[in-house]
PDBQT receptor file of N, H, CA, C and O in Angstrom, charges set to zero:
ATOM      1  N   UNK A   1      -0.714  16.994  20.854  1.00  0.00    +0.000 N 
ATOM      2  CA  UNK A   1      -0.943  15.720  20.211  1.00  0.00    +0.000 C 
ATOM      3  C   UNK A   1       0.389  14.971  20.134  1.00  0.00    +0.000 C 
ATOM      4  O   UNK A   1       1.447  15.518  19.827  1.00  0.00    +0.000 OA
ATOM      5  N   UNK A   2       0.239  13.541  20.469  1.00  0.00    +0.000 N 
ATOM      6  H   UNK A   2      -0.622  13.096  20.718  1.00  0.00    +0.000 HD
ATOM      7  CA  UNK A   2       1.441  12.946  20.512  1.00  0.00    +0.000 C 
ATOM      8  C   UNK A   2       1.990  12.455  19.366  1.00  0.00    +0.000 C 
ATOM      9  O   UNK A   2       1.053  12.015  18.699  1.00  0.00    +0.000 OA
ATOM     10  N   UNK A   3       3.322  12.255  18.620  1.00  0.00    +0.000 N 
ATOM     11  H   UNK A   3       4.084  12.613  19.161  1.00  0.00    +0.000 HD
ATOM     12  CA  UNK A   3       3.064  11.848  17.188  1.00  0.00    +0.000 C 
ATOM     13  C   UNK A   3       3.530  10.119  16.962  1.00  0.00    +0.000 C 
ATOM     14  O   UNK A   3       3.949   9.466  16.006  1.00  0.00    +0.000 OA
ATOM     15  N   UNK A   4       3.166   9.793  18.537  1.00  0.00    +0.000 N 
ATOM     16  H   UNK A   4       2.826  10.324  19.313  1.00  0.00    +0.000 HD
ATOM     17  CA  UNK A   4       3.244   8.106  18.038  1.00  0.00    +0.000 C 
ATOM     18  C   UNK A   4       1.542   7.872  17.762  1.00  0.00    +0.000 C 
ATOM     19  O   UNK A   4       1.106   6.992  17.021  1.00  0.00    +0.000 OA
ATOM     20  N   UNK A   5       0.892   8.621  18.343  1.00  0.00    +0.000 N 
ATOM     21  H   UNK A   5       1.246   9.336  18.946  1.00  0.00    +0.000 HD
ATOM     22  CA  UNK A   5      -0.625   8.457  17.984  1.00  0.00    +0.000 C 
ATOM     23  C   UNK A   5      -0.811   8.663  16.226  1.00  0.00    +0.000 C 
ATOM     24  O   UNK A   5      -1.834   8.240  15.688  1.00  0.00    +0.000 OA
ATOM     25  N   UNK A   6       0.007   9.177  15.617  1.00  0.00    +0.000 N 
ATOM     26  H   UNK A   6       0.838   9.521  16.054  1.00  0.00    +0.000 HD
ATOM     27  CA  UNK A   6      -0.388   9.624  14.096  1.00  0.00    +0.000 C 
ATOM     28  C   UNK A   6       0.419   8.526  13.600  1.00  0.00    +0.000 C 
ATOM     29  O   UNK A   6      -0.102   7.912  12.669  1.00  0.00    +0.000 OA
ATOM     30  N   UNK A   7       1.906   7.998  14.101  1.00  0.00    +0.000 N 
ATOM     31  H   UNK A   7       2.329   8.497  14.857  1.00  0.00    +0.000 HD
ATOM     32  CA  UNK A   7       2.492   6.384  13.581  1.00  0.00    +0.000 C 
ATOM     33  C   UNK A   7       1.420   5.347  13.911  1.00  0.00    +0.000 C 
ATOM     34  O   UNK A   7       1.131   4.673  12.922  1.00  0.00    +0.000 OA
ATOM     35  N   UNK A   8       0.696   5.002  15.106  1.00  0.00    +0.000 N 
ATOM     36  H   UNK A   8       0.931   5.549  15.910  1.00  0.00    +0.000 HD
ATOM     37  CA  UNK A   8      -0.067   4.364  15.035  1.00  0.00    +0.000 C 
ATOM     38  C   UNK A   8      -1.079   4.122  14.390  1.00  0.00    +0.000 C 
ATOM     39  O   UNK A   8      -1.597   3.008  14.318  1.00  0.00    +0.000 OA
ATOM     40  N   UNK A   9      -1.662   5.592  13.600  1.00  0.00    +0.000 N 
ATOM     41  H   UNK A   9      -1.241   6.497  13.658  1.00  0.00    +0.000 HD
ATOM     42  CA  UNK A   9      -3.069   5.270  13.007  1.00  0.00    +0.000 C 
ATOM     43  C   UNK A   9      -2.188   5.161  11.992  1.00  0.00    +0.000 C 
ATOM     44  O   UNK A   9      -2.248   3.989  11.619  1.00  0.00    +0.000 OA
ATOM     45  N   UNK A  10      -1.389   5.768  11.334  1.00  0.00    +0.000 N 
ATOM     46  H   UNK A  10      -1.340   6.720  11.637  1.00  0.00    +0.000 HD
ATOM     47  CA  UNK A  10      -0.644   5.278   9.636  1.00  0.00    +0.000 C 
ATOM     48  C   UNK A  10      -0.752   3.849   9.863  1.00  0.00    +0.000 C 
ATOM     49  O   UNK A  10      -1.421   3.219   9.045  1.00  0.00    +0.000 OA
ATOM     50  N   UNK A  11      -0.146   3.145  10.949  1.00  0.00    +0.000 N 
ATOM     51  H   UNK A  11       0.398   3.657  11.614  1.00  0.00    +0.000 HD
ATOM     52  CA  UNK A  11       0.191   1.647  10.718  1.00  0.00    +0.000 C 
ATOM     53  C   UNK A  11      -0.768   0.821  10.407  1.00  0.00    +0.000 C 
ATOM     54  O   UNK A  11      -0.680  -0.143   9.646  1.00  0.00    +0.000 OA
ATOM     55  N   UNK A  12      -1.823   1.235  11.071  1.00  0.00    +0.000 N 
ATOM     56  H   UNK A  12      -1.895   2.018  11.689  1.00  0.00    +0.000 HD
ATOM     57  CA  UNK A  12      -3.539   0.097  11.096  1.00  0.00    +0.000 C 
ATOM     58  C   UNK A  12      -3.494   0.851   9.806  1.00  0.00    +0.000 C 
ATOM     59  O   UNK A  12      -3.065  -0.082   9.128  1.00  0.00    +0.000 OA
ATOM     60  N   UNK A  13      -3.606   1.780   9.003  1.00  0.00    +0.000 N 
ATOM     61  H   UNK A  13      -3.954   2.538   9.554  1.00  0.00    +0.000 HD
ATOM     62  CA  UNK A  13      -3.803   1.976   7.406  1.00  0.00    +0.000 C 
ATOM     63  C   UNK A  13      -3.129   1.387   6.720  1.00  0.00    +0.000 C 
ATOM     64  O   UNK A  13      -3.519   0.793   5.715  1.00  0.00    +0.000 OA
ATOM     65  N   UNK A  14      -2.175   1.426   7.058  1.00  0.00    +0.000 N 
ATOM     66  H   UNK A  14      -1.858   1.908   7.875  1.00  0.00    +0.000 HD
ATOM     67  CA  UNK A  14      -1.037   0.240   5.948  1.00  0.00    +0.000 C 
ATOM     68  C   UNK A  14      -1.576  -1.161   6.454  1.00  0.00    +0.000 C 
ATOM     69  O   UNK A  14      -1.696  -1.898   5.476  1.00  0.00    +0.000 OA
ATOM     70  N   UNK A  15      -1.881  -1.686   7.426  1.00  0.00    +0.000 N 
ATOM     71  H   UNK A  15      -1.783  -1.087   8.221  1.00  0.00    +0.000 HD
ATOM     72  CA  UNK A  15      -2.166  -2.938   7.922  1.00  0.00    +0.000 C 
ATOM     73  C   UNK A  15      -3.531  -2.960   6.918  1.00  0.00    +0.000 C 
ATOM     74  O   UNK A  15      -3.687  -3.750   5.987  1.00  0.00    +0.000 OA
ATOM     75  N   UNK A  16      -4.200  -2.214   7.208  1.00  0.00    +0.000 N 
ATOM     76  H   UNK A  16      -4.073  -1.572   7.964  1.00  0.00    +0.000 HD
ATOM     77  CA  UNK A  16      -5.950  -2.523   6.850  1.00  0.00    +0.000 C 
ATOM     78  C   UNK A  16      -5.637  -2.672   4.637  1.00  0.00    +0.000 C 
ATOM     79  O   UNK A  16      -6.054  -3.344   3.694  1.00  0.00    +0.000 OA
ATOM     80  N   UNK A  17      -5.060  -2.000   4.798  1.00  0.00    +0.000 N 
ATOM     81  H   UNK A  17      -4.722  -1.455   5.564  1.00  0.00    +0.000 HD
ATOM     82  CA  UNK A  17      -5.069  -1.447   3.020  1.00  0.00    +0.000 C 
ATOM     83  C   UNK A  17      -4.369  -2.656   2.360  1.00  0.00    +0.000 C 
ATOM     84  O   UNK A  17      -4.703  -2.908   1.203  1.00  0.00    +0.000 OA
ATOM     85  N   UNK A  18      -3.546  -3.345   2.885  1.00  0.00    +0.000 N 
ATOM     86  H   UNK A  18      -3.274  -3.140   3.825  1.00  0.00    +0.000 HD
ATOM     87  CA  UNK A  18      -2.743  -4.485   2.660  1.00  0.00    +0.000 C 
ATOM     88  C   UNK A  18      -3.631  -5.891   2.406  1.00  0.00    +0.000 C 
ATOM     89  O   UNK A  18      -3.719  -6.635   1.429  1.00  0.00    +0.000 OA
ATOM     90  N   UNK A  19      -4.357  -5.913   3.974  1.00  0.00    +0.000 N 
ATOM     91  H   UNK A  19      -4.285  -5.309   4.768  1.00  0.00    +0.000 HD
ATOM     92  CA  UNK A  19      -5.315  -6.892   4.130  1.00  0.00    +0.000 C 
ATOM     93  C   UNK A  19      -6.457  -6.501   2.966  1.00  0.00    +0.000 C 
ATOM     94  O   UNK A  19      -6.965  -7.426   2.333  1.00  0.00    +0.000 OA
ATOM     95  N   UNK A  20      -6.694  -5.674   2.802  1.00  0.00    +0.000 N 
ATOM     96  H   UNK A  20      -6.282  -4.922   3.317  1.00  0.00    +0.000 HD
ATOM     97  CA  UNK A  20      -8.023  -5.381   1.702  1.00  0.00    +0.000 C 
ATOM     98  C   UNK A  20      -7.735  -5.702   0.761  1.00  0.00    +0.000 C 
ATOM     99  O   UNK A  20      -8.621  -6.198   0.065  1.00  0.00    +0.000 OA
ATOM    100  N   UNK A  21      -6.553  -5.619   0.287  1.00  0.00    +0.000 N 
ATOM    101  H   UNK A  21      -5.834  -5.216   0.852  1.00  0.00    +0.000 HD
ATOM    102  CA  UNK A  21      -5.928  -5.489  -1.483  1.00  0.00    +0.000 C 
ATOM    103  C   UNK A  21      -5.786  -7.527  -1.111  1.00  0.00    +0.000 C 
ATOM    104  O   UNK A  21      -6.538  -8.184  -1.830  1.00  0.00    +0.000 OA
ATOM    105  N   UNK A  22      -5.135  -8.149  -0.358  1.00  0.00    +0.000 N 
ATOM    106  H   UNK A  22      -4.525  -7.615   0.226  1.00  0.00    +0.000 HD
ATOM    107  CA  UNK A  22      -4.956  -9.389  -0.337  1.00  0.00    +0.000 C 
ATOM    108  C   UNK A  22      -5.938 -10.064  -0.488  1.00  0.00    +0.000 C 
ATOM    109  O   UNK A  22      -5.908 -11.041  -1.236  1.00  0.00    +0.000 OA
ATOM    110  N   UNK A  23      -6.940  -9.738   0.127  1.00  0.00    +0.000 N 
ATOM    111  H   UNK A  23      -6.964  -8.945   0.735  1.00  0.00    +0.000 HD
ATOM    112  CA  UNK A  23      -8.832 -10.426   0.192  1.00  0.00    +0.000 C 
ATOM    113  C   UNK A  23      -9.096  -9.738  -0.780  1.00  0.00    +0.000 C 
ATOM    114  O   UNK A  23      -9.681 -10.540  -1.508  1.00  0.00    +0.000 OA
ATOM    115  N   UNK A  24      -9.068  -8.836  -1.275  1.00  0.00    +0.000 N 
ATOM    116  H   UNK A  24      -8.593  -8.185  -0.684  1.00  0.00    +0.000 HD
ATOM    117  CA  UNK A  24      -9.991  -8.386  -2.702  1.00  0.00    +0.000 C 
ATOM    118  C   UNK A  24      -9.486  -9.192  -3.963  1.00  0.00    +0.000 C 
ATOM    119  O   UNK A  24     -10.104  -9.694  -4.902  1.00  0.00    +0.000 OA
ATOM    120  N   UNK A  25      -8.073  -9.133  -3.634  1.00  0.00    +0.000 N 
ATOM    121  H   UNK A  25      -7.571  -8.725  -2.872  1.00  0.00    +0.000 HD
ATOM    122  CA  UNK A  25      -7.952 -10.508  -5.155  1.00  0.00    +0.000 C 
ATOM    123  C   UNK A  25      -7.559 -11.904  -4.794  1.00  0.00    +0.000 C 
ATOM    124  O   UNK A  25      -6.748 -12.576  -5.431  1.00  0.00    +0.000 OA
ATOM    125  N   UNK A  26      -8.359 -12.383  -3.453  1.00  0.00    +0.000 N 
ATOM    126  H   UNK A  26      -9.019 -11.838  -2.935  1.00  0.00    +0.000 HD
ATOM    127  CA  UNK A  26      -8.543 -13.757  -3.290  1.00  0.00    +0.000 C 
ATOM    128  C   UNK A  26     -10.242 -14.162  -3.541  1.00  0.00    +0.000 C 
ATOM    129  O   UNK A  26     -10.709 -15.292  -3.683  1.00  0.00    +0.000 OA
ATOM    130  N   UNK A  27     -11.044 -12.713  -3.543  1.00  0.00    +0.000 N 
ATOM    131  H   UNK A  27     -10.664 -11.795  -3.428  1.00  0.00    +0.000 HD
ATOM    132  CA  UNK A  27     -12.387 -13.237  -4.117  1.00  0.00    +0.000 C 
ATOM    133  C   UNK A  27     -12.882 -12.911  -3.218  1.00  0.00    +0.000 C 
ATOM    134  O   UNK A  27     -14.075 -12.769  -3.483  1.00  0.00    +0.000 OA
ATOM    135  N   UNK A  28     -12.613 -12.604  -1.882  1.00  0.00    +0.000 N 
ATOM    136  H   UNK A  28     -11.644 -12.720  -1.666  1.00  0.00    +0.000 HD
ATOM    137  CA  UNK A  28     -13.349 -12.316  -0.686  1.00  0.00    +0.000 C 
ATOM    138  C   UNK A  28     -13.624 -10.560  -0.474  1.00  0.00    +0.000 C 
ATOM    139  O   UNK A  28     -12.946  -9.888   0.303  1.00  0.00    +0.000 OA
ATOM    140  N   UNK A  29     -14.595 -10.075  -1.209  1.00  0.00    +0.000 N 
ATOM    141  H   UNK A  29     -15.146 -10.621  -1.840  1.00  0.00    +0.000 HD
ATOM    142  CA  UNK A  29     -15.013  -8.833  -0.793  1.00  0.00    +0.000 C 
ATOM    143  C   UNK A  29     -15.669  -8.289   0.196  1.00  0.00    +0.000 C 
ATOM    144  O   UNK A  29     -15.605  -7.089   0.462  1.00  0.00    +0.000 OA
ATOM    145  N   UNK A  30     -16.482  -9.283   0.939  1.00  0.00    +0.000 N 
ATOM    146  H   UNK A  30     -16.534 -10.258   0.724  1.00  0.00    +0.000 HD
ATOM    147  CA  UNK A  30     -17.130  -9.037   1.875  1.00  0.00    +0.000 C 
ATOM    148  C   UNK A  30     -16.176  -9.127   3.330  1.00  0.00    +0.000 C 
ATOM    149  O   UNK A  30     -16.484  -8.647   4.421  1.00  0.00    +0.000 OA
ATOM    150  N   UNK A  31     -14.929  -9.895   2.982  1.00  0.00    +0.000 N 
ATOM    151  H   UNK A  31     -14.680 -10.285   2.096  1.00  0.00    +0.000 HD
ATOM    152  CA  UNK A  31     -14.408  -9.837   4.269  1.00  0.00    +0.000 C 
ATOM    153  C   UNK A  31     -13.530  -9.344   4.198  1.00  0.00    +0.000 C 
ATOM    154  O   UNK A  31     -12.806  -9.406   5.192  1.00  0.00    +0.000 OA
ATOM    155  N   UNK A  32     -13.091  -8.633   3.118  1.00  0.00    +0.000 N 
ATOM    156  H   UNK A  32     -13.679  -8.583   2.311  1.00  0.00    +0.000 HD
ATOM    157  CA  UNK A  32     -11.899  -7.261   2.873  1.00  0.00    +0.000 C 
ATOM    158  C   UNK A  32     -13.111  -5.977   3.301  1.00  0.00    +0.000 C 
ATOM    159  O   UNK A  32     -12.743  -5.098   4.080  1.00  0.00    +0.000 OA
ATOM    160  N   UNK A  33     -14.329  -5.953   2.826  1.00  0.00    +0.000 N 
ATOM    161  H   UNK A  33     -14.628  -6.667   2.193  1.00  0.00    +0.000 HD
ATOM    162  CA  UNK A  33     -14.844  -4.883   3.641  1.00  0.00    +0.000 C 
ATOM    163  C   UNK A  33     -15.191  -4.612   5.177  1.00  0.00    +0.000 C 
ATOM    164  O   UNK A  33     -15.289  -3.603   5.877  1.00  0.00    +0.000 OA
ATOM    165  N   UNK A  34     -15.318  -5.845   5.352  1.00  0.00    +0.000 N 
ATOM    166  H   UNK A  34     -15.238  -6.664   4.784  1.00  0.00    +0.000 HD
ATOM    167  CA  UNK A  34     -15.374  -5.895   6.753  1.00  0.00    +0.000 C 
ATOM    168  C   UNK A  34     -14.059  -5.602   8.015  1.00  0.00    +0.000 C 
ATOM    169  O   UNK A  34     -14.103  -5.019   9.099  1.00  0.00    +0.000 OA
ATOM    170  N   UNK A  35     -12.778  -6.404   7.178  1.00  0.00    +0.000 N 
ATOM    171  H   UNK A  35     -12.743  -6.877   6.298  1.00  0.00    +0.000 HD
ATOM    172  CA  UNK A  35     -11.723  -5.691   7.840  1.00  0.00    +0.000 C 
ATOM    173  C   UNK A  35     -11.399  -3.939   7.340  1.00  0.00    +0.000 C 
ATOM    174  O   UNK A  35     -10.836  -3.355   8.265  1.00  0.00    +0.000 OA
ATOM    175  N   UNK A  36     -11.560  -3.319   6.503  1.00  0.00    +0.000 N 
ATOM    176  H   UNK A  36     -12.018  -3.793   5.751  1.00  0.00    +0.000 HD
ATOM    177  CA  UNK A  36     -11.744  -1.745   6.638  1.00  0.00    +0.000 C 
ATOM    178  C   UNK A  36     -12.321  -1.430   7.431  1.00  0.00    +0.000 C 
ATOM    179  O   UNK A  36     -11.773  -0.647   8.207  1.00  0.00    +0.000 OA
ATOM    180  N   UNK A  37     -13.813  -1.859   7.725  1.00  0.00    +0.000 N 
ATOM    181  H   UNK A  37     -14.258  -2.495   7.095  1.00  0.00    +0.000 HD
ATOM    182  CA  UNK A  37     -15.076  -1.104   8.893  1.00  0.00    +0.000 C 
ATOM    183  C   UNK A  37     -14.065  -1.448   9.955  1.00  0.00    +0.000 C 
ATOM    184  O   UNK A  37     -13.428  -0.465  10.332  1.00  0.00    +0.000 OA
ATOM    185  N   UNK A  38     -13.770  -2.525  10.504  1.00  0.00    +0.000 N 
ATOM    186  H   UNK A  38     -14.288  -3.323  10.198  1.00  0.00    +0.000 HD
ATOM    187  CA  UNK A  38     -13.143  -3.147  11.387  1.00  0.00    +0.000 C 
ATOM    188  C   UNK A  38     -11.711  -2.110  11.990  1.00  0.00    +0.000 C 
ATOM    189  O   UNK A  38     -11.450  -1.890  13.173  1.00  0.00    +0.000 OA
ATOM    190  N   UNK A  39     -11.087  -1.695  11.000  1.00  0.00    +0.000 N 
ATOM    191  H   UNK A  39     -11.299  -1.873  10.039  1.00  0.00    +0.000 HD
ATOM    192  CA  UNK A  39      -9.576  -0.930  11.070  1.00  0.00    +0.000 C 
ATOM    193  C   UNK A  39     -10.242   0.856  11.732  1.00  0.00    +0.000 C 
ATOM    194  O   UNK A  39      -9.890   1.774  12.472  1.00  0.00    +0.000 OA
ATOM    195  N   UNK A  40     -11.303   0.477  10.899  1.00  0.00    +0.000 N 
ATOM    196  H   UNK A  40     -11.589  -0.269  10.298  1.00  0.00    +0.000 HD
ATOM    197  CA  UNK A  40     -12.115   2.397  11.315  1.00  0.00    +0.000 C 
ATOM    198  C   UNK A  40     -12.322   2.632  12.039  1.00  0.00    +0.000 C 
ATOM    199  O   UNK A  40     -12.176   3.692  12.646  1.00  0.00    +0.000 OA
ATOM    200  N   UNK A  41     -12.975   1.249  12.390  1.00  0.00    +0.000 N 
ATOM    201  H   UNK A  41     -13.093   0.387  11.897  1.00  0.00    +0.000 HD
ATOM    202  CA  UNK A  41     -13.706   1.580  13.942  1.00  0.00    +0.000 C 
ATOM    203  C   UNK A  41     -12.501   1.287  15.255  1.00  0.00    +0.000 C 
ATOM    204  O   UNK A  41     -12.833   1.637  16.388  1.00  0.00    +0.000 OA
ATOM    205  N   UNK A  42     -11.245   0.702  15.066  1.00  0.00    +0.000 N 
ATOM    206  H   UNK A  42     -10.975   0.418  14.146  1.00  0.00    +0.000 HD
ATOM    207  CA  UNK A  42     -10.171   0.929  16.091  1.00  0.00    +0.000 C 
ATOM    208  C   UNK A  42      -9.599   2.238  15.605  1.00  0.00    +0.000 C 
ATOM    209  O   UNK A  42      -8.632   2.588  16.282  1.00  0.00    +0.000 OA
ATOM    210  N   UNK A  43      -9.798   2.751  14.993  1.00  0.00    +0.000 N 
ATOM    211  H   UNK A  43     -10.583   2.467  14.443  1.00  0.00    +0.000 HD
ATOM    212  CA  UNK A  43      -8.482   3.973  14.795  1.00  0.00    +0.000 C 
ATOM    213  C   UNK A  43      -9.954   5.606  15.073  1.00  0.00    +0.000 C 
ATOM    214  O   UNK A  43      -9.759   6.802  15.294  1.00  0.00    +0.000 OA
ATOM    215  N   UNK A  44     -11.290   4.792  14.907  1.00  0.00    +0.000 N 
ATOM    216  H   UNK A  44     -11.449   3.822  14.727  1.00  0.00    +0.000 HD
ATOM    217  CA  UNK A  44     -12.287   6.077  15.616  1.00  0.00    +0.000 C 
ATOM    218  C   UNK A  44     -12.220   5.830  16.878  1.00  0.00    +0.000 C 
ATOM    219  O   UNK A  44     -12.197   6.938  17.412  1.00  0.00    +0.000 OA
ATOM    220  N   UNK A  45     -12.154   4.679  18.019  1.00  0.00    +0.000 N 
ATOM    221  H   UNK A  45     -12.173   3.779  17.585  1.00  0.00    +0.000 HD
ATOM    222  CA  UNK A  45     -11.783   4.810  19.190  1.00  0.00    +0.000 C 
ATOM    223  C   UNK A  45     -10.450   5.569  19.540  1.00  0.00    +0.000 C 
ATOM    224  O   UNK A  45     -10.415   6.532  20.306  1.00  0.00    +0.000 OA
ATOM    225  N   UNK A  46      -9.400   5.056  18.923  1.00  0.00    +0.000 N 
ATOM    226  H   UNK A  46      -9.429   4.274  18.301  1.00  0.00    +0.000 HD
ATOM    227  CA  UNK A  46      -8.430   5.841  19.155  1.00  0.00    +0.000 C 
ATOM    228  C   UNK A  46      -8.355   7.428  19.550  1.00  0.00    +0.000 C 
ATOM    229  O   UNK A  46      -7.713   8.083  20.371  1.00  0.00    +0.000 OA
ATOM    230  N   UNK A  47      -9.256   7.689  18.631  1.00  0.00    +0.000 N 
ATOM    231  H   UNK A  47      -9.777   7.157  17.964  1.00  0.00    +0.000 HD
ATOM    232  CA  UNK A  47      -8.825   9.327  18.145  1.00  0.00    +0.000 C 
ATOM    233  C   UNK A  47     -10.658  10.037  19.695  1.00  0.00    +0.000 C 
ATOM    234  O   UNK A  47     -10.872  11.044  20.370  1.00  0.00    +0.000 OA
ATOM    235  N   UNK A  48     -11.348   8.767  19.457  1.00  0.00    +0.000 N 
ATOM    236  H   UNK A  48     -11.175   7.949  18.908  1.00  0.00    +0.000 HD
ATOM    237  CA  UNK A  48     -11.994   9.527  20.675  1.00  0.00    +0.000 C 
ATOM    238  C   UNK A  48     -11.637   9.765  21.507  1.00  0.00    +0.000 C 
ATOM    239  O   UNK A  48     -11.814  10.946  21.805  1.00  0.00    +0.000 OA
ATOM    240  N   UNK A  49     -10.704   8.694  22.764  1.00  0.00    +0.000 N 
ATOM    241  H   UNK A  49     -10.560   7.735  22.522  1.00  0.00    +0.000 HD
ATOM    242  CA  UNK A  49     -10.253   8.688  23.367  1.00  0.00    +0.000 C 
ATOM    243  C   UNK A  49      -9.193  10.063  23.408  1.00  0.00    +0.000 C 
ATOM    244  O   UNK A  49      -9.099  10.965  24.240  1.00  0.00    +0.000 OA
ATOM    245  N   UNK A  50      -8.714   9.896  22.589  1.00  0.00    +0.000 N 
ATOM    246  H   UNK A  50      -8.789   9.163  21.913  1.00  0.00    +0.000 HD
ATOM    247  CA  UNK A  50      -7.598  11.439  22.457  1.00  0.00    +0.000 C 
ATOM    248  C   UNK A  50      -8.790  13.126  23.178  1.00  0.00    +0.000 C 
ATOM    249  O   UNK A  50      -8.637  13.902  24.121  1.00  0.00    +0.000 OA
ATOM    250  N   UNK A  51      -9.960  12.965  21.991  1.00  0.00    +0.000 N 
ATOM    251  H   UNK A  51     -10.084  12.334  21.225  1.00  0.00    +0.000 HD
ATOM    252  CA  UNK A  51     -10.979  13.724  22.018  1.00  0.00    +0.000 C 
ATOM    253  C   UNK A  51     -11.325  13.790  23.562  1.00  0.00    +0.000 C 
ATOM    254  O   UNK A  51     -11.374  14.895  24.103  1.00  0.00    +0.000 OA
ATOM    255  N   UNK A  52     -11.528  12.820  24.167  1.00  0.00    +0.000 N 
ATOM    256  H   UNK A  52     -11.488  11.923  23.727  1.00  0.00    +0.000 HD
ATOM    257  CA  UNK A  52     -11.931  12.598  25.322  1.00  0.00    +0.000 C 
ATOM    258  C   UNK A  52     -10.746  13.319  27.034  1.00  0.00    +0.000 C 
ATOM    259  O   UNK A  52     -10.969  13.735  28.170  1.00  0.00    +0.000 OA
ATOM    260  N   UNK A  53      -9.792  13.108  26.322  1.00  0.00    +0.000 N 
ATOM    261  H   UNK A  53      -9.611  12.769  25.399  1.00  0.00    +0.000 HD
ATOM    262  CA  UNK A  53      -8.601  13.134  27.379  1.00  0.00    +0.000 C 
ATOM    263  C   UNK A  53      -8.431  14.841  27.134  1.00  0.00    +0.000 C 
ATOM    264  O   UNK A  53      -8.069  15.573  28.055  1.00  0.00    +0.000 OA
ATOM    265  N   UNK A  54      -8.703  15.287  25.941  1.00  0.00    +0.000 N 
ATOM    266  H   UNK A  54      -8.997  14.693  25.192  1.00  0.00    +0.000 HD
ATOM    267  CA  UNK A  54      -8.531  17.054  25.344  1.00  0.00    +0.000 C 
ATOM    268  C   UNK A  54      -9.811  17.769  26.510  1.00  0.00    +0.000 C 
ATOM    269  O   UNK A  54      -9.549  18.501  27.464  1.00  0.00    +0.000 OA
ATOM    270  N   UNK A  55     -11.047  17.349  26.130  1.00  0.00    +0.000 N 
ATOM    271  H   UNK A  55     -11.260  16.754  25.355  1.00  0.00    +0.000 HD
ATOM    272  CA  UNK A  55     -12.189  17.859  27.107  1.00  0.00    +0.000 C 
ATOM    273  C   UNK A  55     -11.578  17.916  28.344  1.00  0.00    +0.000 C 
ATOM    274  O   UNK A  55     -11.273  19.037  28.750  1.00  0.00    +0.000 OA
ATOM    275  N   UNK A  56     -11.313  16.885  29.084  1.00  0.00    +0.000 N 
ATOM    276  H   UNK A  56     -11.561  15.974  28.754  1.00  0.00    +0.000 HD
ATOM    277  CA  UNK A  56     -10.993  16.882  30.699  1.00  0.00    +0.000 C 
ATOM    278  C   UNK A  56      -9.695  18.092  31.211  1.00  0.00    +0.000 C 
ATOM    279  O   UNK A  56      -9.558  18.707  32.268  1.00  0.00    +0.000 OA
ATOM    280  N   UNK A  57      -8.851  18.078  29.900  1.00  0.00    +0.000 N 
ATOM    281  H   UNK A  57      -8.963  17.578  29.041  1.00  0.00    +0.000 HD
ATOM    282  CA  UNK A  57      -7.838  19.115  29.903  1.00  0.00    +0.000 C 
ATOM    283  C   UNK A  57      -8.689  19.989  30.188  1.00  0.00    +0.000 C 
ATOM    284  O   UNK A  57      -8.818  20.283  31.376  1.00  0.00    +0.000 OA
ATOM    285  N   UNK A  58      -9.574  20.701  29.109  1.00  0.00    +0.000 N 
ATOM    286  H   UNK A  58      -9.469  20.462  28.143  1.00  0.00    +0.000 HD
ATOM    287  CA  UNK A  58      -9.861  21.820  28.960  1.00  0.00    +0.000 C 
ATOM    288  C   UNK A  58     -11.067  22.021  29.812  1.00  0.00    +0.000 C 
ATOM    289  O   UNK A  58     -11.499  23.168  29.926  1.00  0.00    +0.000 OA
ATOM    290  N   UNK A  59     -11.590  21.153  30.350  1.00  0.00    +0.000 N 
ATOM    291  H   UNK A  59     -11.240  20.221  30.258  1.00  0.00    +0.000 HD
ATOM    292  CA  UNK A  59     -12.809  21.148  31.573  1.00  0.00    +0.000 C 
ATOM    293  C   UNK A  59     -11.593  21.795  32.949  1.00  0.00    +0.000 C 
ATOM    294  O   UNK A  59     -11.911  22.848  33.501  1.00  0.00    +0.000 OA
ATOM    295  N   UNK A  60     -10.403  21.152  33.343  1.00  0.00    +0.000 N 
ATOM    296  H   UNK A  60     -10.145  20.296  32.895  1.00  0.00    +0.000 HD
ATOM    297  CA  UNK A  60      -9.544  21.435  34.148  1.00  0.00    +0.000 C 
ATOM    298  C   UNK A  60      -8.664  22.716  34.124  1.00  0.00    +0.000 C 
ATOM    299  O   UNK A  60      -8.124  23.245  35.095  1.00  0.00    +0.000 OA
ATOM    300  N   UNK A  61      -8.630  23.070  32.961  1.00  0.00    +0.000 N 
ATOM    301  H   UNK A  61      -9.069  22.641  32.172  1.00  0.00    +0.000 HD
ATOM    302  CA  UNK A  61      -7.871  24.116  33.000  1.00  0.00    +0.000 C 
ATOM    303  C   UNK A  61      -8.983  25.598  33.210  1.00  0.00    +0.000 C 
ATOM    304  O   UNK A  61      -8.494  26.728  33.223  1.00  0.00    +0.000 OA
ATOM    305  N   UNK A  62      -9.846  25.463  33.298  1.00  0.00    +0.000 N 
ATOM    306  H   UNK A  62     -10.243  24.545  33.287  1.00  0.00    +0.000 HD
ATOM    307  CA  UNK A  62     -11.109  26.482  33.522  1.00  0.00    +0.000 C 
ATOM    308  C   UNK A  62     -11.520  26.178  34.681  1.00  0.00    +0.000 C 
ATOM    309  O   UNK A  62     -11.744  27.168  35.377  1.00  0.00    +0.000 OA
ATOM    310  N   UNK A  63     -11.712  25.172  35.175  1.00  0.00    +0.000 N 
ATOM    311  H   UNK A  63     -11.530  24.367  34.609  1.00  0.00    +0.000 HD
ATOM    312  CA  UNK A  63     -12.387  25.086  36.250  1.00  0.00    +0.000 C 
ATOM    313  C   UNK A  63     -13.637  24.402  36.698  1.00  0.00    +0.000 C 
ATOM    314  O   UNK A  63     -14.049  24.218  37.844  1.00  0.00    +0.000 OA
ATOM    315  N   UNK A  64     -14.261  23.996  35.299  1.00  0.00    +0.000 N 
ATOM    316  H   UNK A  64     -13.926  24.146  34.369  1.00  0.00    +0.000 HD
ATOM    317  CA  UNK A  64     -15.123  23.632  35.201  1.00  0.00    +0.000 C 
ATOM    318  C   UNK A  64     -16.274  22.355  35.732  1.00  0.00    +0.000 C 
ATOM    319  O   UNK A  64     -17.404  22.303  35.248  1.00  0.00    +0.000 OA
TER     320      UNK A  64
């Protein structure tokens, strides 16, 4: 595992958590929740992709 992949997902958390706390006390809850779903769902691609690139390793290293 690479550990700019674990700086990267910290950063969209500090990015997302920032933006939430800023829209939650401007009155906008619905679009502070929406940027969380929004931050999740780039940092669950992320980590599939990782998931994804691990299989082909391990499909390759067997033979499979």
């Amino acid at each position: 595992m690479d550990v700019d992949l674990i700086f990267r997902i910290a950063a969209i958390g500090i990015l997302v958590s920032v933006l939430n706390q800023v829209l939650s006390r401007s009155g906008r809850d619905e679009q502070a929740t929406m940027t969380t779903l929004a931050g999740l769902v780039v940092v669950l691609m992320m980590v599939v992709r990782e998931i994804s690139d691990l299989f082909e390793l391990v499909k390759n290293l067997f033979g499979l």
